[in-house]
N, C-alpha and C positions, 0 to 999 in steps of 0.2 A: 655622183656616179649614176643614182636611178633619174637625176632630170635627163644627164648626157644619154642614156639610154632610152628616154620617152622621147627624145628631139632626134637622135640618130645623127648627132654631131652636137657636137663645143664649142662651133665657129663664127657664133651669133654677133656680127659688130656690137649689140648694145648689150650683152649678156657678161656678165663675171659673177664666177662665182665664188664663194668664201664656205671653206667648211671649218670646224672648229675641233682640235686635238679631245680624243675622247678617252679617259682611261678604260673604260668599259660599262654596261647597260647591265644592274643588276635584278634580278629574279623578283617579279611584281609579288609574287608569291610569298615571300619571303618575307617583302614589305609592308604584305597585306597584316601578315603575321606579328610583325612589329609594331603595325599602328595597332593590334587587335590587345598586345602586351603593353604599351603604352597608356591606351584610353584604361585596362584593368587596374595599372599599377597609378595612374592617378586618379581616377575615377571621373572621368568626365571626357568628351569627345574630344581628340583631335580637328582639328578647321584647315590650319596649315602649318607647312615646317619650309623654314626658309633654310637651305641649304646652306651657302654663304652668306653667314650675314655678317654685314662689314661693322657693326655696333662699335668695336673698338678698334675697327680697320683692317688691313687684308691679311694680316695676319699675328696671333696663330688662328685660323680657318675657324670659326662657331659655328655651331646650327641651333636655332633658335626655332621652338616647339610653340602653337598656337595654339589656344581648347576654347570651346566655348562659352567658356564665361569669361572671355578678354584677358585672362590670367597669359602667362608664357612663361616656357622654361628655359632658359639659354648654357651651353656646354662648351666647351672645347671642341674639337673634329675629332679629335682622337681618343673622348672621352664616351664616342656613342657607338653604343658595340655594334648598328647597325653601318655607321659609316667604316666604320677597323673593320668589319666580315667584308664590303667591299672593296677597301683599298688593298686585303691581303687576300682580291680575288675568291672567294669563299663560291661565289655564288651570281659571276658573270654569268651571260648567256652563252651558251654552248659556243657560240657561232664569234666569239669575242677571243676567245684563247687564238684562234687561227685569222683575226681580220687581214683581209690582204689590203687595205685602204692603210693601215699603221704603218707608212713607210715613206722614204723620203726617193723624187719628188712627190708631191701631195696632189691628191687626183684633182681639188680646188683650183681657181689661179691664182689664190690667197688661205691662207691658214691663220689662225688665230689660236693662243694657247695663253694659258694662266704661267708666269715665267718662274716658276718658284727658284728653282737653284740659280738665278741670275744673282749677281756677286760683282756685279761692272761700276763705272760711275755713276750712273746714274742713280744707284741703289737709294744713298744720301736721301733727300727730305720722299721720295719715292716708294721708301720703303715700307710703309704703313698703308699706301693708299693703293696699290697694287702696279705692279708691272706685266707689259703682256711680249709674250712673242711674236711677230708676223714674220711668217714662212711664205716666200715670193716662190710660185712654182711654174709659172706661163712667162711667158712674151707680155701677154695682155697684164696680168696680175702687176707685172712690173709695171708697166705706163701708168698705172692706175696706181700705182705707190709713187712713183717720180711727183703725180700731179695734186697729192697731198702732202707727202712729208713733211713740207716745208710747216706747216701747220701741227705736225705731230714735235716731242721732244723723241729723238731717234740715237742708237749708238748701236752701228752694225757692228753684228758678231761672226764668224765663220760657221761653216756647218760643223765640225768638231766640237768646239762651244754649246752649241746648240741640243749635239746629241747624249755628251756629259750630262746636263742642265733641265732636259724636255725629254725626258726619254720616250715616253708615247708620242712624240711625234713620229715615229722609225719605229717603234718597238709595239706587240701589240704585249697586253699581260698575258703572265707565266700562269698556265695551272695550277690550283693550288690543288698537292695530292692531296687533300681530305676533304674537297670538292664531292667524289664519289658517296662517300661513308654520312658527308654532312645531309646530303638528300635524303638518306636512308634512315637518318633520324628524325629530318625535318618531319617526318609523315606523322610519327608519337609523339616528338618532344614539344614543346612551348618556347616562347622563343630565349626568354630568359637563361631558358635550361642549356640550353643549346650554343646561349652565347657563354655561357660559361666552359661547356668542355670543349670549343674550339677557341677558347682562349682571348675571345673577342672583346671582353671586360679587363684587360690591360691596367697596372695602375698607370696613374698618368706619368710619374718619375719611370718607367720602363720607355715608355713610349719616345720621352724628350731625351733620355741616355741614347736610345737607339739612334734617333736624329741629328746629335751632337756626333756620335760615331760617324756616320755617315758624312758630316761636315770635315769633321778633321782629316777622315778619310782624300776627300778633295783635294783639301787647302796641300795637303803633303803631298800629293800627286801632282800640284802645280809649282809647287817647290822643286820635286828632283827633276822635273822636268824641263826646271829655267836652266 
């Protein structure tokens, strides 16, 4: 949208563009704060953290922590309270709760997304190594998918499917009411502290009950629906 807006048209024959499904951009601040509770609680510098790391494949999700002495600490996704305050929204950017871009069609001529609730054929030897969505939203983005596919393994889905399955493609994230309250502690607490009374330290058996929930919830909603 800011290129379409620096050119004052979309209409460029050699131009397509590709944006990629965002769940939301959270608070540097916050992070700053995490890596400040991190480097205390092991004692030595953070270098880097790899978000996904595929070490045992695309899923369940790890983040794997770097320090300066070559050492690394590797977790689950949903075992790092800084990743659990982002995915239950804690601590997006203001401007993320209202994005008018989270919607279908995609201002892109192509969209790209991590497929997680995908459940198709394809799942089989696929399932470890990652599946992705593309979301065709132009005339152009389509040509431009006609004249690879053939080269891709593909198994179209409807938009229904899609919105089940990817919900930030369409959907932007929900406020979390204690977004407010959370800022207001942020200012005293540490983050440890903090991750604790917003609940962000989950055992991991809460977490995979809840995701199982969520599954069977599906599968039965595809059931009464045949």
């Amino acid at each position: 949208a800011a290129l379409y807006n620096v050119l004052g048209k979309n209409n460029y024959e050699k131009l397509y563009t590709i944006d990629v499904v965002c769940h939301g951009v959270p608070s540097n601040a916050v992070y700053q704060k995490y890596i400040t509770y991190l480097e205390y609680k092991f004692n030595k510098k953070v270098t880097f953290i790899k978000w996904r790391d595929k070490i045992n494949g695309w899923g369940p999700n790890r983040i794997t922590l770097y320090f300066n002495d070559d050492s690394k600490y590797t977790t689950v996704s949903r075992e790092n309270p800084f990743q659990t305050g982002f995915l239950d929204n804690i601590y997006l950017r203001p401007s993320c709760y209202k994005c008018i871009y989270a919607k279908l069609p995609r201002i892109g001529d192509i969209s790209l997304a991590d497929f997680w609730g995908y459940d198709g054929k394809l799942l089989g030897d696929n399932q470890n190594k990652g599946l992705s969505a593309v979301i065709i939203s132009s005339k152009k983005g389509n040509e431009f998918w006609e004249a690879i596919k053939k080269d891709l393994v593909v198994e179209k889905v409807d938009e229904q499917y899609l919105k089940e399955r990817c919900r930030h493609a369409y959907i932007h994230p929900v406020l979390n009411k204690n977004r407010e309250k959370f800022f207001e502690d942020f200012k005293n607490m540490k983050f440890n502290k903090l991750a604790r009374k917003y609940n962000m330290e989950k055992p991991l058996i809460i977490k995979i009950l809840k995701k199982a929930k969520t599954k069977i919830k599906r599968i039965t909603k595809g059931s009464l629906s045949k």
